[in-house]
C-alpha positions in Angstrom: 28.5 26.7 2.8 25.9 24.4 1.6 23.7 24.9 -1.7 20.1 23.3 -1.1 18.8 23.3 -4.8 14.8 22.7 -4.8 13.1 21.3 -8.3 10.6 22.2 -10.1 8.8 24.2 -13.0 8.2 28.0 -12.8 5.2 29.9 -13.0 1.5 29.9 -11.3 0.5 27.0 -14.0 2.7 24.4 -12.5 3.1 25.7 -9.3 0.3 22.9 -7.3 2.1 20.0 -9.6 3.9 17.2 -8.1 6.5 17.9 -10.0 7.2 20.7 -7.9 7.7 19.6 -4.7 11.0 20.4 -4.8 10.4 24.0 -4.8 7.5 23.7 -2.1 10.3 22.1 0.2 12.6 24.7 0.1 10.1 27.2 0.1 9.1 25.8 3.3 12.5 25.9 5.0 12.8 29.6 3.8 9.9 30.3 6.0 10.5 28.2 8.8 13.9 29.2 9.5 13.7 32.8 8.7 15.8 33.4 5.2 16.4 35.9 3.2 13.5 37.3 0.6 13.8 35.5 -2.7 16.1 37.7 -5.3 16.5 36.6 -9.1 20.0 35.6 -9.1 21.9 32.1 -11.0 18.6 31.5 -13.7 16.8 31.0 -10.5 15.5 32.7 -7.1 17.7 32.1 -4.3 17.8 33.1 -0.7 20.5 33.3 2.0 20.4 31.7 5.7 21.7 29.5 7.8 20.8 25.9 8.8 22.5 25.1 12.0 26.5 26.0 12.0 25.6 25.9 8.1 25.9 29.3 5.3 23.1 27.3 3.5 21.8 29.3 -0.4 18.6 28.0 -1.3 18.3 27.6 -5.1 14.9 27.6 -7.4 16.0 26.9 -10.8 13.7 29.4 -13.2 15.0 28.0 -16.3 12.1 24.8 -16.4 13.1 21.6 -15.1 15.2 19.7 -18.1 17.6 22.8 -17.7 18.4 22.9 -14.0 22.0 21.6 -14.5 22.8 25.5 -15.6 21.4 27.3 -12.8 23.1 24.8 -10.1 26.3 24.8 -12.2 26.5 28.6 -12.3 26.1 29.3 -8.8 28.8 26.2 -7.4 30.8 27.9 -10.1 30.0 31.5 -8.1 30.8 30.2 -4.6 33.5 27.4 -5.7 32.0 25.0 -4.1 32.0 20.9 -5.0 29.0 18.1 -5.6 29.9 17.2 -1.9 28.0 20.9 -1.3 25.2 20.6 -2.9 21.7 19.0 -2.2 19.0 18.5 -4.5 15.2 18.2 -3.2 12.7 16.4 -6.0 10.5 14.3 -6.5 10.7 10.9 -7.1 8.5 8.1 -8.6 9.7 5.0 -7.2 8.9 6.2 -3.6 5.0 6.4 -2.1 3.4 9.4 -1.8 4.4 10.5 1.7 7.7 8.6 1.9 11.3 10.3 2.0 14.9 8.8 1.6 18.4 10.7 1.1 20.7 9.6 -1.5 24.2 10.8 -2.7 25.4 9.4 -6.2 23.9 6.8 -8.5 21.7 7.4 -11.7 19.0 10.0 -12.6 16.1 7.4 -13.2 14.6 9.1 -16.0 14.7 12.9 -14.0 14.7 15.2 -16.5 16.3 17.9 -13.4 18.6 15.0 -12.3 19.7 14.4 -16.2 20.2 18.2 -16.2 22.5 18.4 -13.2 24.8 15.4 -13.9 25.3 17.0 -17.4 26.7 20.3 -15.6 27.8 18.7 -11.9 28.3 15.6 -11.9 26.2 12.6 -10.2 28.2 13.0 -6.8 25.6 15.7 -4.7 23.2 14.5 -2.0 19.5 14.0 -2.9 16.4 14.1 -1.1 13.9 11.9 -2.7 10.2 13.0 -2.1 7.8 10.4 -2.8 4.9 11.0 -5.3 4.0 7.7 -6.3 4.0 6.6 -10.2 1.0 6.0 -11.8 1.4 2.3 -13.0 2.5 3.0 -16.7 5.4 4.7 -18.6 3.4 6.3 -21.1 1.1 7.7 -18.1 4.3 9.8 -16.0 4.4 13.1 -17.7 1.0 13.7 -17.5 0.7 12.3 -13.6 3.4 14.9 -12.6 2.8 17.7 -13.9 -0.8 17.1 -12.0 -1.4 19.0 -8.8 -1.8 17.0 -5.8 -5.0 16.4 -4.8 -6.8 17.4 -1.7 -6.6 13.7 -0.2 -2.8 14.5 -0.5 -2.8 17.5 0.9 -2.5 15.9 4.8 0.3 13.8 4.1 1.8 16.4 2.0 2.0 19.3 4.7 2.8 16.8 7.4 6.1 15.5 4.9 7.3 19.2 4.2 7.1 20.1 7.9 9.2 17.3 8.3 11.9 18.1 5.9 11.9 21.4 7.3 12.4 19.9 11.0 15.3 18.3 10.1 17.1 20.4 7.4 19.5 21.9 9.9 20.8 18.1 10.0 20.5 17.5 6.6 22.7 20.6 6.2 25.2 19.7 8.6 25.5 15.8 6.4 23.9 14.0 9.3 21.0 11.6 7.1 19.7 9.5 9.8 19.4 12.6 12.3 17.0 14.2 9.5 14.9 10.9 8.7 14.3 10.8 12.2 13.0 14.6 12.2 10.7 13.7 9.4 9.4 10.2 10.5 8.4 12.2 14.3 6.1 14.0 12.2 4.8 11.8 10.1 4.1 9.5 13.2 4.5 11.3 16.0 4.7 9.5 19.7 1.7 8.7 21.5 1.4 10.7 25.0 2.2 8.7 27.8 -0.3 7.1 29.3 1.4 6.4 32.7 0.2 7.7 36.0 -2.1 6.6 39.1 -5.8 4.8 37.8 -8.7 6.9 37.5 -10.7 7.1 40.7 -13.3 6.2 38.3 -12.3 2.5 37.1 -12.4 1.0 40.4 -12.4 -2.5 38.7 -8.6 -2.0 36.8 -7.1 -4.2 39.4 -9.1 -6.5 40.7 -7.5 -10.6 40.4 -8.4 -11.9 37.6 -11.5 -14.8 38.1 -12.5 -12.9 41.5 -15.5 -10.3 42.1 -14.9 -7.7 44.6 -17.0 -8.1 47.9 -18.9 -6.1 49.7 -17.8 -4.8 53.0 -20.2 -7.5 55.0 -21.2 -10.3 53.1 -22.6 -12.4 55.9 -26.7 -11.9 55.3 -28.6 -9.7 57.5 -29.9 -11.8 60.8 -33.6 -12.0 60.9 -35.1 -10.2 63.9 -35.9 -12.1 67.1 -39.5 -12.8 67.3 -41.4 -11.3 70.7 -42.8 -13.0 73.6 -46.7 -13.9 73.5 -47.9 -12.4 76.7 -51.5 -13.1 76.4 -53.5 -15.9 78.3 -54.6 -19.7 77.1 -58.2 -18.4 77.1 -57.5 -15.0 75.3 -55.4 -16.9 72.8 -58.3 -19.3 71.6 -60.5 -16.4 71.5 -58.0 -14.4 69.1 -58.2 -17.5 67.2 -61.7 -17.6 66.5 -62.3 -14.0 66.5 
């Protein structure tokens, strides 16, 4: 069984922030892959599906975002399960908006939710890093996430959660690159093909380069063959004068 913890603050008030994008993730793999309702269980809502071969429990920590270490603690604890188990989907300053990477270990960077979860877990889980950008100054971060996104994000936004939500079953199953590959197809998806016979239409597309097509005859037209003058010497000088 995996536990896929999403981050964020409750309530309507904080609920467009990007501080929440955690949440909006797994609130979009709930949908997509047809989970259970939500049900208040662990200081959180969780619901129950499965990803793959995967037993996956989503997890929304409801006890604000500097305290998520007890509601992921308390339901490992529940399930016995290790750090190796658990996934954790926030967002993350040092990325651009619309960028994603998968991480297991290392430090918090200042995450209030990360701080929260190495206090009660341990640093060794798997995260997904969702890109949010920073906003060029230190003093200037708690106010730029707890923002909403805008409406210029909204594009890149939907694309990057339909892409998480693509590849979830892999990320579920421990497989990284197969799920970076799920979201980059939809945050650049393949150009159609373009392959097939020339249209009837572009009649020039292979003619030799230099060359101009010819036409089917391009001797010019003979001139026609004058007739024979039948008339007399004497009614020819009297044509002349006439």
């Amino acid at each position: 069984m995996k536990l896929m913890v999403g981050l964020g603050n409750p309530g309507g008030k904080y609920e467009g922030n990007r501080h929440n994008v955690g949440y909006m993730a797994v609130d979009r793999i709930a949908e997509d892959h047809g989970f259970a309702p939500w049900r208040a269980k662990f200081q959180g809502l969780v619901s129950e599906g499965r990803l793959g071969r995967e037993k996956v429990l989503l997890l929304k920590p409801t006890t604000f975002m500097n305290l998520s270490g007890q509601s992921v603690g308390e339901a490992m604890r529940f399930y016995k399960l290790g750090p190796d188990e658990v996934i954790v989907l926030h967002d993350e300053l040092d990325l651009a908006p619309g960028k994603c990477r998968v991480k297991t270990g290392g430090g918090h960077a200042g995450h209030n939710g990360l701080r929260s979860i190495h206090q009660h877990v341990s640093d060794a889980y798997t995260r997904v890093r969702i890109g949010v950008g920073h906003p060029g100054r230190k003093e200037l971060v708690s106010a730029w996430v707890l923002q909403d996104f805008t409406k210029a994000d909204q594009a890149w936004l939907d694309d990057l959660l339909r892409g998480i939500s693509d590849g979830a079953p892999d990320l579920a199953e421990g497989d990284g690159g197969r799920f970076m590959n799920a979201v980059a197809r939809r945050l650049a998806p393949a150009r159609p093909s373009t392959g097939g016979k020339p249209d009837k239409a572009d009649t020039g597309a292979h003619e030799p380069r230099g060359e101009k097509r010819l036409s089917k005859d391009p001797r010019p037209a003979k001139a026609p063959e004058p007739e024979p003058d039948t008339r007399s010497a004497l009614q020819r000088l009297v044509d002349k004068f006439s």
